[in-house]
MOPAC internal coordinates of N, CA, C and O (Angstrom, degrees):
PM7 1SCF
backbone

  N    0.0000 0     0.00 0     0.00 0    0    0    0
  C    1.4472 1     0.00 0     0.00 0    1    0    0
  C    1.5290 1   108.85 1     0.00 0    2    1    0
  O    1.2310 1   126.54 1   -55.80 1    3    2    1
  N    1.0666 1   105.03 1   124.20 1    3    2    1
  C    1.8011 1   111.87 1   171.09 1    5    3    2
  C    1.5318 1   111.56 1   -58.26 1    6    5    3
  O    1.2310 1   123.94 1   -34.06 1    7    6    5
  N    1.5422 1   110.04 1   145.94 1    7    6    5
  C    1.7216 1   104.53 1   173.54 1    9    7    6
  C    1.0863 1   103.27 1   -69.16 1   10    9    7
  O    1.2310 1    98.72 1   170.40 1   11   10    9
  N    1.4505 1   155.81 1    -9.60 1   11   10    9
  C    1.3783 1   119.12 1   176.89 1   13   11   10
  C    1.2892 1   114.12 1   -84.69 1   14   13   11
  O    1.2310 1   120.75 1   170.77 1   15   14   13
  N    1.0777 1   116.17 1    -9.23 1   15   14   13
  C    2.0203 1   133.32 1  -155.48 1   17   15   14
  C    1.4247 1    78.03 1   -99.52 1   18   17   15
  O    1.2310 1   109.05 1   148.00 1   19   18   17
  N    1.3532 1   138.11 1   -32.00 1   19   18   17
  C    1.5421 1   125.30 1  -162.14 1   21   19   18
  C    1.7663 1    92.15 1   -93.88 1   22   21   19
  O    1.2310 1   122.06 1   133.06 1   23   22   21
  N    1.4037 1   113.66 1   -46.94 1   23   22   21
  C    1.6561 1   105.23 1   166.49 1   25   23   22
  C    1.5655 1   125.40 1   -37.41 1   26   25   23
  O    1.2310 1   132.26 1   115.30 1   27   26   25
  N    0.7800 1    93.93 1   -64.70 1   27   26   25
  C    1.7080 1   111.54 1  -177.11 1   29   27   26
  C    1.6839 1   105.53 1   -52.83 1   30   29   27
  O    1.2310 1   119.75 1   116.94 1   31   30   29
  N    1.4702 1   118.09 1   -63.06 1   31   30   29
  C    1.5227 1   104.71 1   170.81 1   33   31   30
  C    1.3827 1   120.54 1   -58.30 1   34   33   31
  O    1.2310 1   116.29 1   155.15 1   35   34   33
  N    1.3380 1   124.65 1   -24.85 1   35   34   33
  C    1.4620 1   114.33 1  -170.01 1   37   35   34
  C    1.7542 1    89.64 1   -81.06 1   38   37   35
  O    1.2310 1   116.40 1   131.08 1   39   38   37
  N    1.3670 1   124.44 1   -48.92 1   39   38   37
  C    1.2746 1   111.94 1  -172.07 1   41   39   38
  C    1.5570 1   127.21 1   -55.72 1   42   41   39
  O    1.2310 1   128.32 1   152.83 1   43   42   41
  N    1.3956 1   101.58 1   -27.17 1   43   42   41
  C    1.8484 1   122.11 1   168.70 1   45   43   42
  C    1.4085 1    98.06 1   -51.28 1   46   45   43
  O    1.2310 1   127.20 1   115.84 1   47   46   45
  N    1.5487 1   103.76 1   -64.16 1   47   46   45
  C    1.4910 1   101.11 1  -156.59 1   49   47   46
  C    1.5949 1   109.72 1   -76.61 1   50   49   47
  O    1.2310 1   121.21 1  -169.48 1   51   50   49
  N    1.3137 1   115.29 1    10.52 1   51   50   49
  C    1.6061 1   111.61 1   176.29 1   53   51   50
  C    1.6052 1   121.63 1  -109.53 1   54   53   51
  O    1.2310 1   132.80 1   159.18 1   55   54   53
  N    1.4539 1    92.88 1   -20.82 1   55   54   53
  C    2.0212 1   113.45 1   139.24 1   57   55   54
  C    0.8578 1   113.31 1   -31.20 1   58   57   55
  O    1.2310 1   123.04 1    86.15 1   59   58   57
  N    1.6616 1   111.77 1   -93.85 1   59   58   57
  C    1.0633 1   155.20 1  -131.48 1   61   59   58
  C    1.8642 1    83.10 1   -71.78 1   62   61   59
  O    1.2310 1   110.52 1   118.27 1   63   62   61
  N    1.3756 1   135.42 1   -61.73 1   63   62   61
  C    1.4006 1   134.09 1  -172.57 1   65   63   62
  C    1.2608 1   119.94 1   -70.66 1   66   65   63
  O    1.2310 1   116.97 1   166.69 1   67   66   65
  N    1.7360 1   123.37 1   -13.31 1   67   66   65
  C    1.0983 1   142.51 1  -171.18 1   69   67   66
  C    1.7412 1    83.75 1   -78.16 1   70   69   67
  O    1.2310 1   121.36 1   105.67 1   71   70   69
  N    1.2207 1   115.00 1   -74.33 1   71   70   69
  C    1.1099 1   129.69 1  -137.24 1   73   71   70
  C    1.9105 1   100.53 1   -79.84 1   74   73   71
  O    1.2310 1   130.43 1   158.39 1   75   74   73
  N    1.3340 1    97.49 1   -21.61 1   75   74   73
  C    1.9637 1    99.19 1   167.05 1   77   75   74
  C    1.2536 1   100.78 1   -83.90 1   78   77   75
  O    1.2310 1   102.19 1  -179.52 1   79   78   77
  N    1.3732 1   150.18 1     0.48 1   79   78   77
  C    1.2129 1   149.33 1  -176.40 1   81   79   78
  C    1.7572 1    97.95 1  -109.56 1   82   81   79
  O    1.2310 1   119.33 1   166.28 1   83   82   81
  N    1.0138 1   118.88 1   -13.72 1   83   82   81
  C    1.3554 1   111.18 1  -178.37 1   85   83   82
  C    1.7110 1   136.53 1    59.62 1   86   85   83
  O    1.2310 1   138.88 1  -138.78 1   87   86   85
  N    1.3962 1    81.00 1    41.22 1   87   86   85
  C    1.6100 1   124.07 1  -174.37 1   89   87   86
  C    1.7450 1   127.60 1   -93.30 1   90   89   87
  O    1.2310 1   120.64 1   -92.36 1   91   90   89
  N    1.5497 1   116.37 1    87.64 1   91   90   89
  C    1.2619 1    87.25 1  -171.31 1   93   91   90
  C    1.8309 1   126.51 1   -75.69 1   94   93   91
  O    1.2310 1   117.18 1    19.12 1   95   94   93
  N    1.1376 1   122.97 1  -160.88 1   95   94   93
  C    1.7749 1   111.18 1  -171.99 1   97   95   94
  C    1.3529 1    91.13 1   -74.29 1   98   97   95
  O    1.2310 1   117.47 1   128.73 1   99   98   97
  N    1.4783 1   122.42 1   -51.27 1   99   98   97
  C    1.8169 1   109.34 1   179.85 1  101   99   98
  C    1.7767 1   111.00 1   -46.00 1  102  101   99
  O    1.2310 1   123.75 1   138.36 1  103  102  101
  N    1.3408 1   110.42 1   -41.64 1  103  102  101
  C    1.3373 1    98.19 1   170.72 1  105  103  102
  C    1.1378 1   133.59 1   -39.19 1  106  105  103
  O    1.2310 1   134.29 1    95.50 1  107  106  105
  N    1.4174 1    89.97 1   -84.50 1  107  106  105
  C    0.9651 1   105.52 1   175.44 1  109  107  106
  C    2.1593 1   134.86 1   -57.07 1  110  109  107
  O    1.2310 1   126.39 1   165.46 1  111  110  109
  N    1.2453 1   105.32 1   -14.54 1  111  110  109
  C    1.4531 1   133.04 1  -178.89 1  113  111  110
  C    2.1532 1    81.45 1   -60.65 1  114  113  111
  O    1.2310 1   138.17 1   112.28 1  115  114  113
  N    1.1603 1    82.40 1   -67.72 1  115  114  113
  C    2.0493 1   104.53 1  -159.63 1  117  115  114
  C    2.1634 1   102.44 1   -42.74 1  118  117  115
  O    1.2310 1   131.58 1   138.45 1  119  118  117
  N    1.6360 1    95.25 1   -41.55 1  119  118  117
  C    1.2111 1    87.13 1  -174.05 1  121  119  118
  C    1.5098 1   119.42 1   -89.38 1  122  121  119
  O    1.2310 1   126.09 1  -171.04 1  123  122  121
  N    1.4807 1   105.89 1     8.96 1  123  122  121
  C    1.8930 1   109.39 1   179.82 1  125  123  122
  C    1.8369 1    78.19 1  -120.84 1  126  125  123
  O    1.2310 1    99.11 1  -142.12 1  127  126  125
  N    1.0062 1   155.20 1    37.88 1  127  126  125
  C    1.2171 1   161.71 1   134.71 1  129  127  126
  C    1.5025 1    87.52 1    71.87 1  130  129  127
  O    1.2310 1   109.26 1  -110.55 1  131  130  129
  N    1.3430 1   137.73 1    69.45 1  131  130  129
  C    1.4018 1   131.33 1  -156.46 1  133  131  130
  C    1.7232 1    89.59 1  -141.47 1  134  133  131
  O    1.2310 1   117.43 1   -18.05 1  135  134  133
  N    1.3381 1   122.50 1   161.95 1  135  134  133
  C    1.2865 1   154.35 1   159.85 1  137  135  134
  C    1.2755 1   110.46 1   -58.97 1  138  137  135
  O    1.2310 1   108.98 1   -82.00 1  139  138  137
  N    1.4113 1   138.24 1    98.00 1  139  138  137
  C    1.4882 1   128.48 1  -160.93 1  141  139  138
  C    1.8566 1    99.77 1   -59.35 1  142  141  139
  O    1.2310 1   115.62 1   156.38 1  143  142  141
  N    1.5811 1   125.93 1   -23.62 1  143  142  141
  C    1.3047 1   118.39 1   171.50 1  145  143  142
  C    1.4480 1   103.91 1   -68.49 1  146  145  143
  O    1.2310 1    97.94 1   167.85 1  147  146  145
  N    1.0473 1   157.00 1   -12.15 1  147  146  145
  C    1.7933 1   149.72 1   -92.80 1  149  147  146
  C    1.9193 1    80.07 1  -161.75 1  150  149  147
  O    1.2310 1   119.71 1   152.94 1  151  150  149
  N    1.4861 1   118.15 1   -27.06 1  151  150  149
  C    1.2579 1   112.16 1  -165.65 1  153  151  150
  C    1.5432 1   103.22 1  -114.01 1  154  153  151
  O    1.2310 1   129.85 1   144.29 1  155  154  153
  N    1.5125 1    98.61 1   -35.71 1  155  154  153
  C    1.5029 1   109.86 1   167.50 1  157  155  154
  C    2.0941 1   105.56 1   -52.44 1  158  157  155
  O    1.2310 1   116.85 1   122.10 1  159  158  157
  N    0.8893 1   123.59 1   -57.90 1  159  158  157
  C    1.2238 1   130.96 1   172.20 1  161  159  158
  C    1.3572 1   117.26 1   -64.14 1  162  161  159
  O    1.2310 1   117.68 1   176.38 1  163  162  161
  N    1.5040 1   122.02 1    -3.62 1  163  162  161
  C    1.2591 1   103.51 1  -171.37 1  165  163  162
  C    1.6958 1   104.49 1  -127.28 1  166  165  163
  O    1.2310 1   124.03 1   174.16 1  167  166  165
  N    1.5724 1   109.88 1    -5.84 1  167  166  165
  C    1.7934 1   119.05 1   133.17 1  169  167  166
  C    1.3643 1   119.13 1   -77.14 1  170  169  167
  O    1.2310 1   112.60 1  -166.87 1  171  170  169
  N    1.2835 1   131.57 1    13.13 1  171  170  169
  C    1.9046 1   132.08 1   168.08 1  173  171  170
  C    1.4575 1    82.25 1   -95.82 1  174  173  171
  O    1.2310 1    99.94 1   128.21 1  175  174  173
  N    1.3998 1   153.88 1   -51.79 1  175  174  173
  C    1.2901 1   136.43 1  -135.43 1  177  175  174
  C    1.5938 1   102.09 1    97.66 1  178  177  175
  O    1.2310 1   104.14 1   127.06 1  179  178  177
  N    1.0470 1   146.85 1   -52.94 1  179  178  177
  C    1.4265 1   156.24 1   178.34 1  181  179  178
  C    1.7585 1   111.01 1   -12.52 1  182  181  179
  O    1.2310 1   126.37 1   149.99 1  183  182  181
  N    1.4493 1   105.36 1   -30.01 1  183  182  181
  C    1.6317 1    99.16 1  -171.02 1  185  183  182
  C    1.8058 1   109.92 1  -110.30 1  186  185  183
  O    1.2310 1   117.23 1   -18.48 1  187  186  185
  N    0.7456 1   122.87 1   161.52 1  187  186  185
  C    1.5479 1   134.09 1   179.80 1  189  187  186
  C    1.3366 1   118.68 1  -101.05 1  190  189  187
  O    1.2310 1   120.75 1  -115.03 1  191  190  189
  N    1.3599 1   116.17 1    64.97 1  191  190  189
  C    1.8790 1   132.48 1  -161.41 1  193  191  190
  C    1.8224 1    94.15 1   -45.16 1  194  193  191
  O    1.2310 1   145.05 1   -50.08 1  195  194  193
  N    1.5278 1    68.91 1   129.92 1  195  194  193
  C    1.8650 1    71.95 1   167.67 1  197  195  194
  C    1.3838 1    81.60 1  -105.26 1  198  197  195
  O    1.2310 1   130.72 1    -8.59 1  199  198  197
  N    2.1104 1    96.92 1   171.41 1  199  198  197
  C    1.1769 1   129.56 1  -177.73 1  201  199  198
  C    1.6114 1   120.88 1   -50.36 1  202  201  199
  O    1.2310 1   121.98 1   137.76 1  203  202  201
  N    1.3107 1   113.82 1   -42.24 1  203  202  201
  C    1.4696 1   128.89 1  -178.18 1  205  203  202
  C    1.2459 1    96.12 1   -62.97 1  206  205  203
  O    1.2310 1   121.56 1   115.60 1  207  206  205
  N    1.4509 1   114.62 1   -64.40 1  207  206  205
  C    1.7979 1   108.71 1  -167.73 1  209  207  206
  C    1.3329 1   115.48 1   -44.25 1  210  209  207
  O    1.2310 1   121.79 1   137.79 1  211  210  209
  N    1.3344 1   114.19 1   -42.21 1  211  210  209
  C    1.8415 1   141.29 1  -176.49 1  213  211  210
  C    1.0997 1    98.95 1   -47.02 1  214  213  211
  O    1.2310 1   126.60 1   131.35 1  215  214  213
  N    1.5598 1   104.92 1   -48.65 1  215  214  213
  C    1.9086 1   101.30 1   178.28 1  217  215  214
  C    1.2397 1   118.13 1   -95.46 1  218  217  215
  O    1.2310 1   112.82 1   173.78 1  219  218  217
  N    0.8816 1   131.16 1    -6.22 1  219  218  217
  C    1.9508 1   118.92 1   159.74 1  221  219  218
  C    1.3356 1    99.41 1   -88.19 1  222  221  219
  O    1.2310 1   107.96 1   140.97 1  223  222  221
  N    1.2301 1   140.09 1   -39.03 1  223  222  221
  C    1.6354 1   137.94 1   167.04 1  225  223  222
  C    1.9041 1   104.95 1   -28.07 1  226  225  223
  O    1.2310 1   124.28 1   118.77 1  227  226  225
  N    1.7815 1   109.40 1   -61.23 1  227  226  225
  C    0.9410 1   110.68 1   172.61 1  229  227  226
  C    1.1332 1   141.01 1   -88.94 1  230  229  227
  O    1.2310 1   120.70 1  -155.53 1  231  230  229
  N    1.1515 1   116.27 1    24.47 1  231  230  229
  C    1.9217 1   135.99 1   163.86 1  233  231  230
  C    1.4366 1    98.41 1  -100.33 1  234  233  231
  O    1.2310 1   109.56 1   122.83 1  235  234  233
  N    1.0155 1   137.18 1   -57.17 1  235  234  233
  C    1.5642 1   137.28 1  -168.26 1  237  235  234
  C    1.4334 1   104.54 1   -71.87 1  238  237  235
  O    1.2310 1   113.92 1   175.29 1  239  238  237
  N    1.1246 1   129.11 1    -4.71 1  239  238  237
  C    1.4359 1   135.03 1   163.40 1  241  239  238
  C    1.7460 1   104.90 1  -114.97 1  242  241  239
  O    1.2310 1   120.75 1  -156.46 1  243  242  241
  N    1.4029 1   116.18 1    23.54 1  243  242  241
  C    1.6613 1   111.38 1  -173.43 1  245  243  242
  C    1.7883 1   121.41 1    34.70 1  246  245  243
  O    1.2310 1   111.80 1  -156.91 1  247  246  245
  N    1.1578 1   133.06 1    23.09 1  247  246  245
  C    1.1816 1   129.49 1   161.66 1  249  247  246
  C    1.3507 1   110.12 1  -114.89 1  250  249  247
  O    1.2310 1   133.01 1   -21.01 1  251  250  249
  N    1.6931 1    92.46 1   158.99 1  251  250  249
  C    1.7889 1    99.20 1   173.01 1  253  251  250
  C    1.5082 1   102.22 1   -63.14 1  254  253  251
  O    1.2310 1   131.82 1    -0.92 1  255  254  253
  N    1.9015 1    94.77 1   179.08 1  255  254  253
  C    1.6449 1   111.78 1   173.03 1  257  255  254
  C    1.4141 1    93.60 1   -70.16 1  258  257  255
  O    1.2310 1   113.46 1   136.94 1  259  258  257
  N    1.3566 1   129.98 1   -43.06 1  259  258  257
  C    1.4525 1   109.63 1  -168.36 1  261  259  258
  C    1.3661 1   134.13 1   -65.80 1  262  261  259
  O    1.2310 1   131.52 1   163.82 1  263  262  261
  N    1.4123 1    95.38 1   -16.18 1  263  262  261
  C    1.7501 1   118.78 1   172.37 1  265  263  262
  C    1.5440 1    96.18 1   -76.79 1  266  265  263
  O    1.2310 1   120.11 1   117.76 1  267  266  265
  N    1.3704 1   117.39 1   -62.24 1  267  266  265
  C    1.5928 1   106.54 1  -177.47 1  269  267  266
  C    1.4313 1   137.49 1   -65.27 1  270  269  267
  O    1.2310 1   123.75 1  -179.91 1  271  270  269
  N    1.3670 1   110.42 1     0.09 1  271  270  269
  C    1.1433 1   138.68 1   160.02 1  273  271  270
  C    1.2712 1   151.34 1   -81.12 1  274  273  271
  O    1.2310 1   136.42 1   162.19 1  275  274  273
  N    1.9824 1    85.81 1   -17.81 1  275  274  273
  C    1.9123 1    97.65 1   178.68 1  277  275  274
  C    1.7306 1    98.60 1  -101.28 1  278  277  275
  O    1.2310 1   138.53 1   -77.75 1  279  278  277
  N    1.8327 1    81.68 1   102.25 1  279  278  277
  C    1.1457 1    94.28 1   170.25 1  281  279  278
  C    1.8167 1   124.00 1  -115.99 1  282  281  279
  O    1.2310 1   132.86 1  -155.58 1  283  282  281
  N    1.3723 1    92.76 1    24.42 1  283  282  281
  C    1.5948 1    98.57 1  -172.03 1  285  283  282
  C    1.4771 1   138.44 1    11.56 1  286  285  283
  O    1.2310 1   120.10 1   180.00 1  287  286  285

């Protein structure tokens, strides 16, 4: 898988969980201690998630990184 094709799904799938959690981007921005633009850009695919973010991404959604990660 190419990194941008791997951007783009991880950013889908961090939508996509935001938004079944019923989370808006300010919400959700506040609880990964993020820039509500910084989160807005980082559901486009636009940002290059580091590891740390990956893991508060996946506490505020209660799963591990490895759960937030299988993005096949």
């Amino acid at each position: 898988m190419k990194e941008s094709e791997i951007m783009m799904k991880m950013a889908g799938r961090i939508k996509k969980l935001r938004e079944e959690h019923g989370l808006s981007q300010q919400e959700f921005a506040a609880k990964i201690d993020y820039e509500k633009s910084n989160a807005s850009r980082m559901e486009s695919g636009k940002v290059n998630f580091r590891l740390l973010t990956l893991a508060k991404v996946a506490k505020v959604f209660n799963m591990t990184l490895s759960e937030l990660m299988d993005i096949k």
